[in-house]
N, CA, C and O of each residue as an XYZ file, in Angstrom:
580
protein
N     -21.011     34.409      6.442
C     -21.433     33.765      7.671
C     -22.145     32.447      7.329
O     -22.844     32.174      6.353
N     -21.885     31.905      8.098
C     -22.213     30.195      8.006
C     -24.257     30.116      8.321
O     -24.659     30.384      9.453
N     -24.966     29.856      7.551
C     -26.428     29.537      7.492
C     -26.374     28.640      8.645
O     -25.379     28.063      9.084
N     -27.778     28.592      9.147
C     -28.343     28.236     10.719
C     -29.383     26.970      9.926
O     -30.048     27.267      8.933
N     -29.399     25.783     10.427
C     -30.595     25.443      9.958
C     -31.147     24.906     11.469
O     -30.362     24.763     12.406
N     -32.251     24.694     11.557
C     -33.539     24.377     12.627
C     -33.817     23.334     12.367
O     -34.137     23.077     11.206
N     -33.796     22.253     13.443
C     -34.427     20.948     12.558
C     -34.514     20.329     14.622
O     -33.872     20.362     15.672
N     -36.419     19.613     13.725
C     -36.903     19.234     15.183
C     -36.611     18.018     15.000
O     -36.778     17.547     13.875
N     -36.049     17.121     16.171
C     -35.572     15.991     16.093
C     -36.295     15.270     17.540
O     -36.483     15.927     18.564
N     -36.656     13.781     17.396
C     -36.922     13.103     18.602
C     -36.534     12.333     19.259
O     -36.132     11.343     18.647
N     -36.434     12.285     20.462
C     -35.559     11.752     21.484
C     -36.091     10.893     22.783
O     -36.262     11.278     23.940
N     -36.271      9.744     22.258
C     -36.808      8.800     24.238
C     -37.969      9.697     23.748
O     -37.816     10.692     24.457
N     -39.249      9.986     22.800
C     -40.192     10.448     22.928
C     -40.973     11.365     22.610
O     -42.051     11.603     22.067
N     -39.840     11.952     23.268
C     -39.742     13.855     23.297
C     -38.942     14.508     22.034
O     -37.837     14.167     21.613
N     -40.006     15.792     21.424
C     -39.528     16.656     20.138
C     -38.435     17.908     21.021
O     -38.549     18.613     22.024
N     -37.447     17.677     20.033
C     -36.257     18.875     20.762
C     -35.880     19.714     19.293
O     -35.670     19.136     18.227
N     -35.842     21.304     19.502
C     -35.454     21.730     17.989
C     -33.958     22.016     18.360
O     -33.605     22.460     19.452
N     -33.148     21.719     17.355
C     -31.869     21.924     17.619
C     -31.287     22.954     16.617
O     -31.758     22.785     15.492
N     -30.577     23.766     16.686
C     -30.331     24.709     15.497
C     -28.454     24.819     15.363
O     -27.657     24.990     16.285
N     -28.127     24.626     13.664
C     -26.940     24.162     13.924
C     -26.351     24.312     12.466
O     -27.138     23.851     11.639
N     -25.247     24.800     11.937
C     -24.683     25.215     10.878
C     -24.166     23.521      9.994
O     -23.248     23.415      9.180
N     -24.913     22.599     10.395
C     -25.054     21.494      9.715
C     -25.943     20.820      9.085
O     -27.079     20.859      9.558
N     -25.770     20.211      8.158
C     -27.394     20.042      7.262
C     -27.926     19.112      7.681
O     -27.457     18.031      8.039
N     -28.932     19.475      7.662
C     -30.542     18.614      8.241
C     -30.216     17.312      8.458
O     -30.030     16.768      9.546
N     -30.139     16.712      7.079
C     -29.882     15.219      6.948
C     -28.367     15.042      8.230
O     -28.242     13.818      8.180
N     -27.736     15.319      8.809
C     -26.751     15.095      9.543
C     -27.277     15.229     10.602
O     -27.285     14.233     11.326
N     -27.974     16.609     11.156
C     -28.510     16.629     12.454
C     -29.153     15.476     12.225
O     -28.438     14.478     12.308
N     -30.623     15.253     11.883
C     -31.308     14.128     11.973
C     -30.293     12.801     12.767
O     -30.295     12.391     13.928
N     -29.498     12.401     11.582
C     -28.678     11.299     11.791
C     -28.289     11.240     13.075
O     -28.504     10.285     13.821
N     -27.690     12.285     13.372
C     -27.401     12.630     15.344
C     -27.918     12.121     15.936
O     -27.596     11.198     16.684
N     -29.179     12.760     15.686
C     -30.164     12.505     16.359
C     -31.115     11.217     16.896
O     -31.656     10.894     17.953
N     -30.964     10.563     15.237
C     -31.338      9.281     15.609
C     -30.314      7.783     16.221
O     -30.575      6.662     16.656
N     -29.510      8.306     16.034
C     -28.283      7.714     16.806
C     -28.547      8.014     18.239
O     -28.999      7.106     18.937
N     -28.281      9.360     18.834
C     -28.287      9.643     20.154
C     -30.125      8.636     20.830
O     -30.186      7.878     21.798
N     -31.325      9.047     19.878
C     -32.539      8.078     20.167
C     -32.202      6.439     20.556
O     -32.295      5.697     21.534
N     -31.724      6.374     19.054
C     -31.509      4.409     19.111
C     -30.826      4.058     20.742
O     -31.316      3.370     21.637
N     -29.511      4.824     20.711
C     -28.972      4.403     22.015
C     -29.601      4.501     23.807
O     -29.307      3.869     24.822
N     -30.715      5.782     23.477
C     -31.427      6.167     24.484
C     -31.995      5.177     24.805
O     -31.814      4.703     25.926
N     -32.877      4.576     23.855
C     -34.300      3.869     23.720
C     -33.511      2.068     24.447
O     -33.821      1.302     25.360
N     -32.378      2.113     23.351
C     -31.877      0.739     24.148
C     -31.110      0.490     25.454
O     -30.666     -0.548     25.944
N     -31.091      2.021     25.946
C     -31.180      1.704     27.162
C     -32.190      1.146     28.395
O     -32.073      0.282     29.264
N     -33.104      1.977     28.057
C     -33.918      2.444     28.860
C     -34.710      0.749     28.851
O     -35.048     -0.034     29.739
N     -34.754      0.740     27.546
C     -35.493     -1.199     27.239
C     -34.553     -2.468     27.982
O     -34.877     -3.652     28.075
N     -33.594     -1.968     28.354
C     -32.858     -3.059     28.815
C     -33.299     -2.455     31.234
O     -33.313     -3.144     32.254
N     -33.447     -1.521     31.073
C     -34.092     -1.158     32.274
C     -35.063      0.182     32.460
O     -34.748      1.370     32.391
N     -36.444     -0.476     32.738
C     -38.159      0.487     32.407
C     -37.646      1.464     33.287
O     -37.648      2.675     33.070
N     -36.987      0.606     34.788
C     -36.620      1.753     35.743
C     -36.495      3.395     35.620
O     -37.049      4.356     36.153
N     -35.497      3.200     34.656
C     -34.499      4.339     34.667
C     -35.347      5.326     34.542
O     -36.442      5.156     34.006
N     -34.949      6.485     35.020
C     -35.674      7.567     34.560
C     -34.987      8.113     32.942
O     -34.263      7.560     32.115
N     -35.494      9.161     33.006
C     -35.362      9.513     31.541
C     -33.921     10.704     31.612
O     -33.133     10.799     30.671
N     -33.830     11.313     32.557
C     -32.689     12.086     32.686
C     -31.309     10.667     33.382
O     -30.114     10.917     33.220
N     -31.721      9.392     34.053
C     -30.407      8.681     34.107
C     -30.167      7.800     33.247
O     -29.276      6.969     33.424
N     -31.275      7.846     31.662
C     -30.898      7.300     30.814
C     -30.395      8.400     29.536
O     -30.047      8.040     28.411
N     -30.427      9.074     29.774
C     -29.596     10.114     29.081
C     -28.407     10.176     29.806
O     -27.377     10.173     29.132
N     -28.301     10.233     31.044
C     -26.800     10.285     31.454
C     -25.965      9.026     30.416
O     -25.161      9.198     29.500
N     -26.427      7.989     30.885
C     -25.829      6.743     30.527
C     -25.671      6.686     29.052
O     -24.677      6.187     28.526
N     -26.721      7.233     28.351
C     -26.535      7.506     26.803
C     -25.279      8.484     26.810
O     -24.272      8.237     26.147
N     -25.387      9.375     27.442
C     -23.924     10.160     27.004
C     -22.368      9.549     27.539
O     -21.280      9.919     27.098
N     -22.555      8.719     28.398
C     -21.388      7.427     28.822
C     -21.302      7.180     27.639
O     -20.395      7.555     26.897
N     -22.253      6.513     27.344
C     -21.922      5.205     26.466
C     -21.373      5.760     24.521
O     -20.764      5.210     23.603
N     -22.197      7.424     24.790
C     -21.432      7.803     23.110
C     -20.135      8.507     23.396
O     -19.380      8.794     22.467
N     -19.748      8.896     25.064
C     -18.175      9.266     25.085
C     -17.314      7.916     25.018
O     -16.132      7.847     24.681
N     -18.128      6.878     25.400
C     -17.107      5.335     25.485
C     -16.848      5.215     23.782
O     -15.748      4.835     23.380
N     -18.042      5.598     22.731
C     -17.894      4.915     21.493
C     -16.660      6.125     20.811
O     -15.798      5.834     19.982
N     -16.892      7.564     21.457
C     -15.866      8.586     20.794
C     -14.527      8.066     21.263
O     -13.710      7.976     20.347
N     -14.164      7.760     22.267
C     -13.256      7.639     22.866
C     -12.604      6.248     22.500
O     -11.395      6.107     22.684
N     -13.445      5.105     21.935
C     -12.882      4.182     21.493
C     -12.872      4.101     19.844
O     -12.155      3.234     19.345
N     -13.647      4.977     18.964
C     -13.152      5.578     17.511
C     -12.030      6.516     17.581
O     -11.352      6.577     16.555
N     -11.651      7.328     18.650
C     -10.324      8.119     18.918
C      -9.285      7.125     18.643
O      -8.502      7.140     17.694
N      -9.378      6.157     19.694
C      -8.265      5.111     20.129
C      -8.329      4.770     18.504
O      -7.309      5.034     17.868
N      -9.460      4.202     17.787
C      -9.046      3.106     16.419
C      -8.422      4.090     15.600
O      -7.698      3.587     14.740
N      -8.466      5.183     15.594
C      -8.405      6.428     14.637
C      -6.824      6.417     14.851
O      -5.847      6.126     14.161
N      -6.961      6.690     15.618
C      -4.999      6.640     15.854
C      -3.970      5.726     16.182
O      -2.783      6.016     16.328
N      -4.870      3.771     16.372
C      -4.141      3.228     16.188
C      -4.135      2.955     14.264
O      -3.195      2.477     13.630
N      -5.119      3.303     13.845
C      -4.792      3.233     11.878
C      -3.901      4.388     11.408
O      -3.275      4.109     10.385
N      -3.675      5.677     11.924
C      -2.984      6.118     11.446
C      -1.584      5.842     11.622
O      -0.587      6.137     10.963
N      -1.796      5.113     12.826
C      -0.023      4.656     13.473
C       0.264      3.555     12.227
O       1.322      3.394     11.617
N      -0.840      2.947     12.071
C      -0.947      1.687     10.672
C      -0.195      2.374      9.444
O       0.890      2.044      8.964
N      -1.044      3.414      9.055
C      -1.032      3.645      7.939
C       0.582      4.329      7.727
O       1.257      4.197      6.706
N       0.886      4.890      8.655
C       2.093      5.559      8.775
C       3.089      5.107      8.965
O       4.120      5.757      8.794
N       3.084      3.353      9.544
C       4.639      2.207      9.163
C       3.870      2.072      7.582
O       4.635      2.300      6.645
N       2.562      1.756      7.249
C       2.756      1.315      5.948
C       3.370      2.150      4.944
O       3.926      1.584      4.002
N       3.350      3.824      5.020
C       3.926      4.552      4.092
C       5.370      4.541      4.234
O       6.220      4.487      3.345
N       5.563      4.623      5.953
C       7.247      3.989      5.746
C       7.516      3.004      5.536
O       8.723      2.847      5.717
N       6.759      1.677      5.046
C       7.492      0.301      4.469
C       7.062      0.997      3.624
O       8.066      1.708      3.604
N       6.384      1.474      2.822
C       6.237      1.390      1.026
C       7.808      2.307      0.879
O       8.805      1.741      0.431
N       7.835      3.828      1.341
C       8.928      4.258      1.113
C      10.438      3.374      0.530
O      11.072      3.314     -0.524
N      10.539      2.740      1.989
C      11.584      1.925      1.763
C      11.387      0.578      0.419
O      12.393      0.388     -0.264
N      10.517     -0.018      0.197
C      10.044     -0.724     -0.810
C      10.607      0.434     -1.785
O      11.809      0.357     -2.039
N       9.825      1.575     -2.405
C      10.081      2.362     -3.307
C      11.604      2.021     -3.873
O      11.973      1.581     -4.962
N      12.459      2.473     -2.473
C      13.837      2.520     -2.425
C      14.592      1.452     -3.101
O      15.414      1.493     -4.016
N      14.205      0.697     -2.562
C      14.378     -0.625     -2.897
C      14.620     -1.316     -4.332
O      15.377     -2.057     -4.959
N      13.476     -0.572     -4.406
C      13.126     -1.044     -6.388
C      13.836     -0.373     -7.036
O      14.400     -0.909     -7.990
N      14.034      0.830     -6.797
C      15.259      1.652     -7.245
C      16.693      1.204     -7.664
O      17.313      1.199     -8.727
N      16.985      0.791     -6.251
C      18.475      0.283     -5.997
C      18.470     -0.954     -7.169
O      19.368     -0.957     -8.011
N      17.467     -1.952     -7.180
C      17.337     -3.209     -8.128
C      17.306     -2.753     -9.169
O      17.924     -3.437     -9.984
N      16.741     -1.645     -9.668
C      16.045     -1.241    -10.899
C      17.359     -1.030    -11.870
O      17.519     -1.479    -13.005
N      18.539      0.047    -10.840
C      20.137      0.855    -10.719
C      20.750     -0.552    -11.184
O      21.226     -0.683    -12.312
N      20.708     -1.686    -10.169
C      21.583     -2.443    -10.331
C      21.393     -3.954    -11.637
O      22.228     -4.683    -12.173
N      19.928     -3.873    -11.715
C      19.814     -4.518    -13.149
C      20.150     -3.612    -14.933
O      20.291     -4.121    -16.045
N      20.171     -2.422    -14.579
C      20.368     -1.669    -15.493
C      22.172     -1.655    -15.644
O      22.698     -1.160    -16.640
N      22.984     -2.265    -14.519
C      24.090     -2.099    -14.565
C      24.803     -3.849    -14.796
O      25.956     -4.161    -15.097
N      23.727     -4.644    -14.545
C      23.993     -6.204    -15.005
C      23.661     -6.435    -16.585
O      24.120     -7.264    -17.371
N      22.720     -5.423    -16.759
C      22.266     -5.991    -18.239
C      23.400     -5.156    -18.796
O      24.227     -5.775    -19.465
N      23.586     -3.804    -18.628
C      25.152     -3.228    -19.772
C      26.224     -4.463    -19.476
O      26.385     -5.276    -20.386
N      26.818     -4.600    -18.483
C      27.759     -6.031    -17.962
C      27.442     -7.187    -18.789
O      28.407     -7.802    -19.243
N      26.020     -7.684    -19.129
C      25.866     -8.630    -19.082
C      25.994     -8.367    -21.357
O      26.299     -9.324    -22.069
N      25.667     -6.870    -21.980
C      25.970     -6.476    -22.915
C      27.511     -6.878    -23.448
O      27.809     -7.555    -24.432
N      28.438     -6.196    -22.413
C      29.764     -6.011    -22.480
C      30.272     -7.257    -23.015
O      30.973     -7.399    -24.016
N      29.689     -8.428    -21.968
C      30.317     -9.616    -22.079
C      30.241    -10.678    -23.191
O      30.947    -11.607    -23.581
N      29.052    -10.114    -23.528
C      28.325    -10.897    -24.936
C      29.308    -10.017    -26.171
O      30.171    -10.539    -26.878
N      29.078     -9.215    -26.177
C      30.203     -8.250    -27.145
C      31.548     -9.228    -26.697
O      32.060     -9.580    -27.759
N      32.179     -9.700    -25.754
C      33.262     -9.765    -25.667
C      33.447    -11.181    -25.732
O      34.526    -11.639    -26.109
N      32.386    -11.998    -25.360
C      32.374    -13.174    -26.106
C      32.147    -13.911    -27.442
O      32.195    -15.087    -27.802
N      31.806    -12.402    -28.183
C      31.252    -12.843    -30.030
C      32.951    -12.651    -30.307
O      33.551    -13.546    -30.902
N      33.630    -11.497    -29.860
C      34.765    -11.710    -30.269
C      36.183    -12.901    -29.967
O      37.108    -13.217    -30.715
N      35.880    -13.303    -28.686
C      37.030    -14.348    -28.332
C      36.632    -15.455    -29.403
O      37.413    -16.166    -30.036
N      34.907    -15.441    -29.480
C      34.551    -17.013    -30.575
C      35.342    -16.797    -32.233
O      36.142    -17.394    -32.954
N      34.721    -15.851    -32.237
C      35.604    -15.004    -33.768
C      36.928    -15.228    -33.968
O      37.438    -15.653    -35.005
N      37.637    -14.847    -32.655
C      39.323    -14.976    -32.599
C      39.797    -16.736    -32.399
O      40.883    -17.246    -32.676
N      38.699    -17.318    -31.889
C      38.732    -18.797    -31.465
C      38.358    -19.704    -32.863
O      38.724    -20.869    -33.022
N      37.581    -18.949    -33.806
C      36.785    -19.732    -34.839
C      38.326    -19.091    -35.780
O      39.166    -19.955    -36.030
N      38.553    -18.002    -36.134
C      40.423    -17.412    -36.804
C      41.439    -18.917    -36.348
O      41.913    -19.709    -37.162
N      41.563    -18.982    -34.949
C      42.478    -19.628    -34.558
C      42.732    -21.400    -35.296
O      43.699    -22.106    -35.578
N      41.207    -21.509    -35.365
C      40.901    -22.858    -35.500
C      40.890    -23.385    -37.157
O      41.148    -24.471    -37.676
N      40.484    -22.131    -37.672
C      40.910    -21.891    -39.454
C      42.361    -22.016    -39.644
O      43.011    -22.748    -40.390
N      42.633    -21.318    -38.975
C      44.439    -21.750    -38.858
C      45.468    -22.459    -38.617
O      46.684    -22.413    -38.799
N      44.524    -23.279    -38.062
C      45.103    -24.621    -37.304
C      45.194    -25.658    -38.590
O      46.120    -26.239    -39.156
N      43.881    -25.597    -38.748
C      43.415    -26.162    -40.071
C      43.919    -26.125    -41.252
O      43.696    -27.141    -41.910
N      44.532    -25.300    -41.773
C      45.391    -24.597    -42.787
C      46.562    -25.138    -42.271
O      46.765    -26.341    -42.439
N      47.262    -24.544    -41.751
C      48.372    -25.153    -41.395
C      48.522    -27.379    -41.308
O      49.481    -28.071    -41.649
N      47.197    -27.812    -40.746
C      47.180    -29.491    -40.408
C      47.478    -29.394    -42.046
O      48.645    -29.588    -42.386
N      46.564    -29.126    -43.008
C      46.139    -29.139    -44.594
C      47.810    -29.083    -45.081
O      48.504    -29.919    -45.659
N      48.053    -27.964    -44.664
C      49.746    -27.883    -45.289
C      50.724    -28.940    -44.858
O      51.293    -29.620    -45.712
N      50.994    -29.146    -43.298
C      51.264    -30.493    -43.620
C      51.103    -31.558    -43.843
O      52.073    -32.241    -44.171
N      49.769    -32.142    -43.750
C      49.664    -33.187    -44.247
C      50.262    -32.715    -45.764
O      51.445    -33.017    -45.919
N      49.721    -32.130    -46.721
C      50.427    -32.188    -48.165
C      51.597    -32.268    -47.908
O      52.137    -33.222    -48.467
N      52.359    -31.555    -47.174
C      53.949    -31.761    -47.321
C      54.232    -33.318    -47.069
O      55.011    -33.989    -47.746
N      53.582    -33.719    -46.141
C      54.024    -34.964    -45.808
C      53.907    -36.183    -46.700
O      54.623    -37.179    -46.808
N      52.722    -35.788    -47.343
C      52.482    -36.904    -48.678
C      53.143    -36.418    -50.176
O      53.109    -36.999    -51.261
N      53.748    -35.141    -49.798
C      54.816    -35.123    -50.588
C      56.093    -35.477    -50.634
O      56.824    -35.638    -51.611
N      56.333    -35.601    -49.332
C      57.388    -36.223    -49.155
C      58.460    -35.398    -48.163
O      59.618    -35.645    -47.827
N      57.432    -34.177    -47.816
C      58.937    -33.494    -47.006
C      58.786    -34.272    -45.544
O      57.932    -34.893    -44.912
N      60.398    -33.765    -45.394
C      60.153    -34.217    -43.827
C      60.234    -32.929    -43.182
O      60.656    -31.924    -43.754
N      59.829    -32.961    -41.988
C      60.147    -31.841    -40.963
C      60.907    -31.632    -40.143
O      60.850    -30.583    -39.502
């Protein structure tokens, strides 16, 4: 079973004990929240009595619940395109990640396949060469062709 704690707290004045399965330091805090807002009411009009500045104090902390509700769930609406843009981002990087892993083998292939055309191109050109070499000798030997 959940412990009770007792804790006297003050309000517009007046000591109230409140008893409550939350720790002290929190009631307090309540408490002095629900005060601060009392007190600045009542200072903005001496009038009021003390029960229609408690009404108005409890307006004014359903206006602040009711407008931390509203922020509360317009951030989760936030937070919840942001996890669906990151998702898709994720995705994203993936697909790039897939398709650079498939440019760099390509981009492997081609280098492999360009050491060999140079190879077969640098053969070709030895040969050319050999062959110019042969005729020129023939020719300054005297053959004709």
């Amino acid at each position: 079973m959940t412990a009770k704690n007792k804790v006297v707290i003050r309000i517009a004045g007046k000591d109230y004990t409140l008893v409550g399965s939350e720790p002290d330091e929190y009631i307090h805090k309540v408490g002095l929240y629900i005060d601060k807002k009392m007190n600045e009411i009542m200072l903005r009009n001496s009038s009021f009595s003390t029960s229609l500045a408690a009404v108005l104090t409890a307006i004014n902390v359903g206006d602040d619940y009711f407008k931390s509700k509203a922020r509360e769930l317009s951030l989760e609406k936030e937070k919840d395109e942001l996890v669906s843009e990151m998702e898709k981002l994720k995705s994203e990087v993936e697909q790039l990640r897939e398709q650079n892993e498939e440019l760099a083998a390509k981009n492997t292939s081609l280098q492999v396949e360009l050491a060999k055309r140079e190879a077969e191109l640098g053969e070709v050109r030895n040969s050319i060469s050999r062959d110019n070499r042969v005729i020129a000798q023939k020719s300054l030997a005297g053959y004709d062709m």
